[in-house]
Structure formats: C-alpha cells, structure tokens
C-alpha positions as CSV (number, residue, x, y, z in Angstrom):
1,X,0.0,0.0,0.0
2,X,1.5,3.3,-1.5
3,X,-0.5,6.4,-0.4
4,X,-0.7,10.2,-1.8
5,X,-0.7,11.3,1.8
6,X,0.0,9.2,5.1
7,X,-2.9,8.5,7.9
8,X,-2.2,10.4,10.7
9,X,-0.2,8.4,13.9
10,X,-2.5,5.6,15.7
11,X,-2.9,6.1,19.1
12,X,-1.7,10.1,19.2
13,X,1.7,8.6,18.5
14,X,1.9,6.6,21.5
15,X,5.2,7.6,23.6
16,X,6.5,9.1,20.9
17,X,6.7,12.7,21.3
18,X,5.6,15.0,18.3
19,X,4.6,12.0,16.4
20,X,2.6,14.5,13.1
21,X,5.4,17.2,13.5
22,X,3.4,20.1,14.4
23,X,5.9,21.1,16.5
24,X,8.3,20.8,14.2
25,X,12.0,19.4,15.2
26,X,10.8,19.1,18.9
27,X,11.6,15.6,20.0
28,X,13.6,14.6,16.9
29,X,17.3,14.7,16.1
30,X,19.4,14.0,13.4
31,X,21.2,10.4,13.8
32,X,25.2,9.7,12.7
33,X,26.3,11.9,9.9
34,X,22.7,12.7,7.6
35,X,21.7,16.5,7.8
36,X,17.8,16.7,8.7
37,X,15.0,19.3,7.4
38,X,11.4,19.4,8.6
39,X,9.4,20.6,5.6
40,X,5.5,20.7,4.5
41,X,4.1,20.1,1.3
42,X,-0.1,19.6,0.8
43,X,-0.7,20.1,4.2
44,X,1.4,16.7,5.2
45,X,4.4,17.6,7.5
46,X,7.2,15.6,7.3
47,X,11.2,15.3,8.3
48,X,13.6,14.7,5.3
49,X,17.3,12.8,5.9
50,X,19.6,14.0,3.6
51,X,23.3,14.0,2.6
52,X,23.2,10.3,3.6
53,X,26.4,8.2,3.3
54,X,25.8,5.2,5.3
55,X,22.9,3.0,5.4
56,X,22.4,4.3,9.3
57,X,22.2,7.8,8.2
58,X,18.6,9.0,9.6
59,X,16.4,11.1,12.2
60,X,15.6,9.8,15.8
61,X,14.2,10.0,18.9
62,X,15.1,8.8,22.1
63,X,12.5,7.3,24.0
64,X,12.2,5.0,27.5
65,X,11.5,1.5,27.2
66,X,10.0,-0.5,29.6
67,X,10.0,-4.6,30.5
68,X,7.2,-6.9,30.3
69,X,5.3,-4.1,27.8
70,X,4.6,-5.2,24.1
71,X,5.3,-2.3,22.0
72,X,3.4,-2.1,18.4
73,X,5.5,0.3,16.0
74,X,4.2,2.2,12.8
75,X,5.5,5.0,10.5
76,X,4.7,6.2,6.8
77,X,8.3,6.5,4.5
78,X,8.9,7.7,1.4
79,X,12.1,7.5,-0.6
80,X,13.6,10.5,-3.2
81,X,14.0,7.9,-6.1
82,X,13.0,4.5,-7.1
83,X,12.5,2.0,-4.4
84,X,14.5,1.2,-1.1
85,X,14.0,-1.5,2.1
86,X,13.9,0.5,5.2
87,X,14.1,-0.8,8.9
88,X,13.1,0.5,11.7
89,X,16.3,-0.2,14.3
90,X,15.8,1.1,18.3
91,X,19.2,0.9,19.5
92,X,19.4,-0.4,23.5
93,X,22.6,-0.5,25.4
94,X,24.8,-1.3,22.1
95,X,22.3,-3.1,20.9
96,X,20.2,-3.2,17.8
97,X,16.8,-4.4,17.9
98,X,14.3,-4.4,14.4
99,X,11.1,-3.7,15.2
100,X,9.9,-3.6,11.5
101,X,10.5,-2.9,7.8
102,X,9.2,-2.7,4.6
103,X,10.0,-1.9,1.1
104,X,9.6,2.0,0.4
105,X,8.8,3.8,-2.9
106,X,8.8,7.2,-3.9
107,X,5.8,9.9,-5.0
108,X,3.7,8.0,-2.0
109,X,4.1,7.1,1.3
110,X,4.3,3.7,2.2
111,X,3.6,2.2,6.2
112,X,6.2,0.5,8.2
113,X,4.5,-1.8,10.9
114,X,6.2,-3.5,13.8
115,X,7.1,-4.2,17.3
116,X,8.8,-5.8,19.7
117,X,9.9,-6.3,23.6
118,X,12.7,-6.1,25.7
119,X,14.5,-7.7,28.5
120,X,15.5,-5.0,30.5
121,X,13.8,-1.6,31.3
122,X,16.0,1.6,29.9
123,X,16.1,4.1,27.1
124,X,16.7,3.8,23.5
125,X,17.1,5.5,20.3
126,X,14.6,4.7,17.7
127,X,16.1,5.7,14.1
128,X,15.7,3.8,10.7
129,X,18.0,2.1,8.3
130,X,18.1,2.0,4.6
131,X,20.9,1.1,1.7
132,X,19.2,4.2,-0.3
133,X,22.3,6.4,0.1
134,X,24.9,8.2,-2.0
135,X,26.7,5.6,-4.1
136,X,30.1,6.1,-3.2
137,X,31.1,3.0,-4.3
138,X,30.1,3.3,-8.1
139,X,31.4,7.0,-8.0
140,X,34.7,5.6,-7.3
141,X,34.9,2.6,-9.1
142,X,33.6,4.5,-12.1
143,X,34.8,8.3,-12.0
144,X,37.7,7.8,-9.9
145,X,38.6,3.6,-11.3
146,X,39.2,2.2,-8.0
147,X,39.0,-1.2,-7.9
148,X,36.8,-2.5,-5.3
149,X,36.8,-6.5,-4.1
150,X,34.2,-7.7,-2.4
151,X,34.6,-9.6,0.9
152,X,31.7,-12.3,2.1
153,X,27.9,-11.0,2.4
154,X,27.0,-13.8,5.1
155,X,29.7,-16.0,7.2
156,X,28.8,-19.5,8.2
157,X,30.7,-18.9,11.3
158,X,29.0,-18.6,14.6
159,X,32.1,-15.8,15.4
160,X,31.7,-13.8,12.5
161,X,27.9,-13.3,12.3
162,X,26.1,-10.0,12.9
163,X,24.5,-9.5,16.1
164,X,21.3,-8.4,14.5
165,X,21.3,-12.5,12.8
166,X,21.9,-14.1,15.8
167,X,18.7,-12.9,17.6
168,X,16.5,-14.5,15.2
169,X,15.3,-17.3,16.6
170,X,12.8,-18.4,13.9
171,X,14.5,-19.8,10.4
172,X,11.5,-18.7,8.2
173,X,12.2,-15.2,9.5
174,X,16.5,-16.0,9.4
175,X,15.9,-17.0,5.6
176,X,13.8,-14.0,4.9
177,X,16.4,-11.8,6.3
178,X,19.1,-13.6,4.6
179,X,17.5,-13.5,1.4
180,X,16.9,-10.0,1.8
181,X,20.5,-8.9,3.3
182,X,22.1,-10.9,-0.1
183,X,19.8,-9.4,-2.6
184,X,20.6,-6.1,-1.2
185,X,23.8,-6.1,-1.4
186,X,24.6,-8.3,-5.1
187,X,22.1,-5.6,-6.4
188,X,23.7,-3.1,-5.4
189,X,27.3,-4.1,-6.2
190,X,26.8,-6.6,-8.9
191,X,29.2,-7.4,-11.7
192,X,29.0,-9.7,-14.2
193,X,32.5,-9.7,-14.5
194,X,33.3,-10.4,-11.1
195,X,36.3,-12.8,-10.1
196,X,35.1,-15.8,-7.7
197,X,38.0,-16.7,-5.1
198,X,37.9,-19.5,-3.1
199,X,39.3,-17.6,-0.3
200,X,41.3,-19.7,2.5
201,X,43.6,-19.6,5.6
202,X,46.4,-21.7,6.6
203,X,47.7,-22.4,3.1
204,X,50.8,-20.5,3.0
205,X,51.7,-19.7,6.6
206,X,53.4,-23.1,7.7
207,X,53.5,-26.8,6.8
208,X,50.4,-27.5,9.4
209,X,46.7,-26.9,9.1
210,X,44.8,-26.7,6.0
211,X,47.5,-26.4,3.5
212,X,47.5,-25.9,0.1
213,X,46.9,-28.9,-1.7
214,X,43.1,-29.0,0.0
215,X,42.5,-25.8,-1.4
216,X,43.6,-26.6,-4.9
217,X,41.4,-29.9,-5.2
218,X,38.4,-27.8,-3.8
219,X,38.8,-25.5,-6.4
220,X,38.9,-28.6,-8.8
221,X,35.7,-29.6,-7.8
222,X,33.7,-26.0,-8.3
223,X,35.6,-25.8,-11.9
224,X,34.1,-29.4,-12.4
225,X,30.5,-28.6,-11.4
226,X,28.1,-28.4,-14.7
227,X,28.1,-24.8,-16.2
228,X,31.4,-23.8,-13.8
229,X,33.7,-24.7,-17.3
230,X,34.0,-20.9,-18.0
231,X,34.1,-19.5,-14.3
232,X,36.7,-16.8,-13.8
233,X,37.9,-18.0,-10.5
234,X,40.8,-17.2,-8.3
235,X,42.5,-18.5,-5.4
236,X,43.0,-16.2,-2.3
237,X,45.6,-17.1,0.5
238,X,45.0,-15.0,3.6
239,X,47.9,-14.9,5.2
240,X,47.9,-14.8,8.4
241,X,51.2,-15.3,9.5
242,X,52.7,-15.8,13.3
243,X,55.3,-13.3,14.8
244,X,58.5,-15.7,14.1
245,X,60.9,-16.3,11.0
246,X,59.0,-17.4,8.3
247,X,59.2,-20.4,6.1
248,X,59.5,-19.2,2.6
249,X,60.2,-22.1,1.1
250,X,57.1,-23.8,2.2
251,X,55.3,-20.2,1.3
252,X,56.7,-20.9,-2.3
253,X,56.0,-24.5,-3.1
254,X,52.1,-23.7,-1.8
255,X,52.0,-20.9,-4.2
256,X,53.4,-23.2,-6.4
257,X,50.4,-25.8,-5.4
258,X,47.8,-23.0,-5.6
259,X,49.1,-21.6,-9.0
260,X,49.4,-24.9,-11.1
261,X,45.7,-24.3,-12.2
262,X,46.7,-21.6,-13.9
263,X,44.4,-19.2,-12.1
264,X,45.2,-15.8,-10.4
265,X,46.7,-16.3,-6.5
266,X,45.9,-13.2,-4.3
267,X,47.3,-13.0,-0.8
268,X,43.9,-11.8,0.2
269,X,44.9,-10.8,4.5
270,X,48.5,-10.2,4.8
271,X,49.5,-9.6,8.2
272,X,51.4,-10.4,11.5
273,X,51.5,-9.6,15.2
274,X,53.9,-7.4,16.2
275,X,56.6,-8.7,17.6
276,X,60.8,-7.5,17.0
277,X,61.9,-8.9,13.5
278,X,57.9,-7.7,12.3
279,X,59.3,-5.3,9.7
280,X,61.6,-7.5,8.2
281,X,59.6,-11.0,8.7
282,X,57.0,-8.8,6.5
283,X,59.5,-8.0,3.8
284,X,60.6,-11.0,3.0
285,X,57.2,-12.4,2.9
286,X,56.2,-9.7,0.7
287,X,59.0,-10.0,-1.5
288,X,58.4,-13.9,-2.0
289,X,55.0,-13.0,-2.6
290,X,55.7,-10.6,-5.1
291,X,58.4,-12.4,-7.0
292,X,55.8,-15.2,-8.0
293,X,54.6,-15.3,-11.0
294,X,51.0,-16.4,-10.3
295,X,50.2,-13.8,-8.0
296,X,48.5,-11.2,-8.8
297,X,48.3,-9.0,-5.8
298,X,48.5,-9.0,-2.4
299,X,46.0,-7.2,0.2
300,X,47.6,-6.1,4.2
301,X,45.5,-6.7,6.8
302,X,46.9,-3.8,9.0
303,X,46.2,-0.4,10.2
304,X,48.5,3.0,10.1
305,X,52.0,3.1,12.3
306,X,50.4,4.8,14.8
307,X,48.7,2.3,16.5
308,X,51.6,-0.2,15.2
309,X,50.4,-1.5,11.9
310,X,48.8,-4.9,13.6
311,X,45.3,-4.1,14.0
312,X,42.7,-2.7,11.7
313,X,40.2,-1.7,13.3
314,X,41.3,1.8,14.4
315,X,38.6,2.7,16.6
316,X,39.5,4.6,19.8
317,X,42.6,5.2,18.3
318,X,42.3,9.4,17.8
319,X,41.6,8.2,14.2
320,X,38.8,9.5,12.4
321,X,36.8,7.1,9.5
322,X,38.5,8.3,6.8
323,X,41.8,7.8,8.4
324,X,42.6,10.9,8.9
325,X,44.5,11.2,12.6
326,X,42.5,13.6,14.9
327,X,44.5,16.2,17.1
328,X,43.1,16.3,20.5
C-alpha cells in the first residue's frame, strides 16, 4: 500500500513525542552523519534525511523503554528515487533491535509496521536504516577507477555473524532476512565480471593446518560442477602469518600448489603480530610474494603506524573514519 498522503499516527503517537510534526523538530534529532530538514508540502508535514552516506544515516528519537510491555510500532516513509527497504532499528545498550521494515517507494508514502519487547527496562534510540544512500562505491569505481573486491555478504561462522542475525530465533524469518541482506547487497554491487575466489587460511603460513593442496582440489571440484567450465575463478591465500621467521620455502611451493591451475593467486589478509623482526619478517614475505609469477596482488590486513600496523580496526585510536588522525 502506496498512499498520496500518510494517515495520521494511531494512538496520538503513543510515547513518541511529536509523532505529526506540528511542532516541528521538537523531540527529533538527526542520527550519525545525515543533515535533517522538517518541511511541509499539501498540508502533510514531514522530516527529510539527507546527505546520507551510510545505510544508518537517519532522524531519531530517544524514548524509555519498559519490560514486560509489548510495543506495536508504525511510520509512513517515502524515498527520493525509485524504491529502497527501510528498517526501523531502536538501538538499546549497544544493541540493535528491528522492530519492522518494509519496502519504500517514492511519490507515496508507504507504512512500516512493527514491534517488539525487551529484556531490561531503559532508554533507547529509535532511528531507521536503509541502503538508499549516496553511491560512493560506483562513484569511485567509475569516475575515480578504483577497484573494489568484495569480501563475504554472510559467514557461516557462529564468530563472525552480525549481532542483529543471531537474535533470530525463527528460520523462516532467518531466511527471509538472509535472502533480503544478499539481494541487497549483489544488487547493489553486482558485476558480471566479477572474479570468484575460493578464499582460504592456513595455506601458505606453515606446513600445518589446511595447506595448500586442499585448497587446490576444492577449487577442482567448483571448476568441475556443470556450467562452472568458464568460471573466472581465483584462489586467495589470507595470510595470516605468526610473529616468528617465516618459512618461505614452504610459502613458495604452496603458491606453487595453488598456482598450477593456472588461475590468479591473491594474498587476500597479509599480516602479523607485532613482535621484533615484524618489519623485516614482512619483507621477506612480501617479497616472495611478489616475485611469484601467479600472484597477482597482495591485500595487508593492517592499520596505520600509529597504533603499530597490527590491528585494523582503528577505533579509539584518535583516528577519524576516513583515516585521517585527529589532534586532541
């Protein structure tokens, strides 16, 4: 259901203060980084995110959430252009909790109905998420020809699953939400050209683990698949290598293993712990790498030199997103 104008809020907006904006911002803020403008058009009053370069960009409100309560949620969206999921997210105690989406158009307004409980009394932030932003990523792969490769959309690893998966309790409602997190994003980054790596640790480190020669006869079985006989594969070695001397001539006869298929190697997670010999255990790993002729390039897992090059996630680290140090 797609409406010229929205109904107005059921149940005078509930505890949600200024639910119809008629008095305009009061109650609502603008959340992360969009910029926020309360405008009027036909009579209908309505708050417009804007600017919007993440998917979390949005307006909110902070509200007070109580225990034992079932809350029932509603809101009429609209998108500038085309068509656009949008989820309704109240964020509790670093937590994210969905209380509701739906698929948005534009020229109408379209409802969002919800709800949900919690476990523990306490405020929360109600704001709304959408993949409807700038496309940075086709502005630099196309304007500026930065080549962008694409890591997995969904992990079948308890440890590297998003929170917001792991609360959903019923599978219909996990494979709706999977379906709908992969369709967002192929559609948005698709590529028919895309390279497929079969992207795997413990292959080049040391003689132990998973090895090479695994990897290789995996990747012999996808090629063998009916209809895989023109697949433009890859192999990608991660690279995870421990703070001591490393073995490069076991590093070169697995690159040797992985490369005999004739497809592109990538060294898809270079890094190391720090540790004494790190700058020069790196080199020579690098240098092997590069040397070999079926690599094709080679990705460090590793942040800038002031906060040691061993970690990437920089956060808390007087670095702003962008990289960029901040001067306190």
């Amino acid at each position: 259901m797609c409406l010229e104008n929205p109904y107005k809020p059921q149940y005078n907006g509930g505890i949600i203060v200024n639910p119809d904006l008629q008095n305009g911002s009061q109650g609502w803020s603008q959340f992360a980084n969009a910029k926020v403008d309360f405008r009027e058009f036909g009579g209908n009053k309505f708050v417009v995110a804007r600017g919007r370069n993440q998917s979390y960009d949005s307006v909110s409100q902070k509200i007070y959430l109580e225990k034992g309560l079932l809350y029932t949620f509603s809101a009429w969206l609209q998108v500038s252009k085309g068509k656009a999921p949008v989820i309704a997210v109240f964020k509790k105690n670093g937590e994210y909790k969905h209380a509701g989406s739906v698929i948005v158009e534009s020229k109408c307004w379209s409802m969002l109905k919800g709800g949900l409980t919690i476990d523990e009394s306490g405020p929360a932030e109600l704001y709304f998420e959408t993949s409807k932003v700038l496309d940075l990523y086709n502005y630099n792969t196309i304007k500026n020809e930065i080549l962008v490769r694409g890591h997995t959309v969904l992990w079948d690893d308890p440890k590297m699953q998003p929170s917001w998966e792991k609360k959903i309790k019923d599978p219909e409602d996990l494979m709706n939400v999977t379906l709908n997190r992969i369709n967002s994003v192929m559609k948005r980054y698709k590529d028919p050209d895309v390279t497929l790596f079969v992207n795997e640790y413990n292959t080049i480190e040391n003689p132990g683990g998973v090895t090479a020669t695994p990897v290789k006869e995996k990747m012999e079985e996808i090629l063998a698949y009916q209809g895989n006989e023109n697949i433009k594969g890859a192999i990608g070695a991660q690279g995870h290598f421990s703070p001591t001397q490393p073995n490069l001539a076991y590093m070169r006869s697995a690159l040797d293993t992985l490369g005999s298929l004739g497809l592109p190697v990538w060294i898809t997670e270079l890094d190391m712990p720090k540790c004494p010999n790190q700058a020069k255990y790196m080199e020579e790993i690098l240098r092997e790498a590069y040397s070999h002729p079926a690599v094709e390039g080679i990705i460090i897992f590793a942040g800038p030199e002031v906060i040691g090059f061993g970690q990437a996630d920089t956060r808390g680290q007087g670095l702003q997103q962008h990289g960029d140090r901040r001067c306190n």
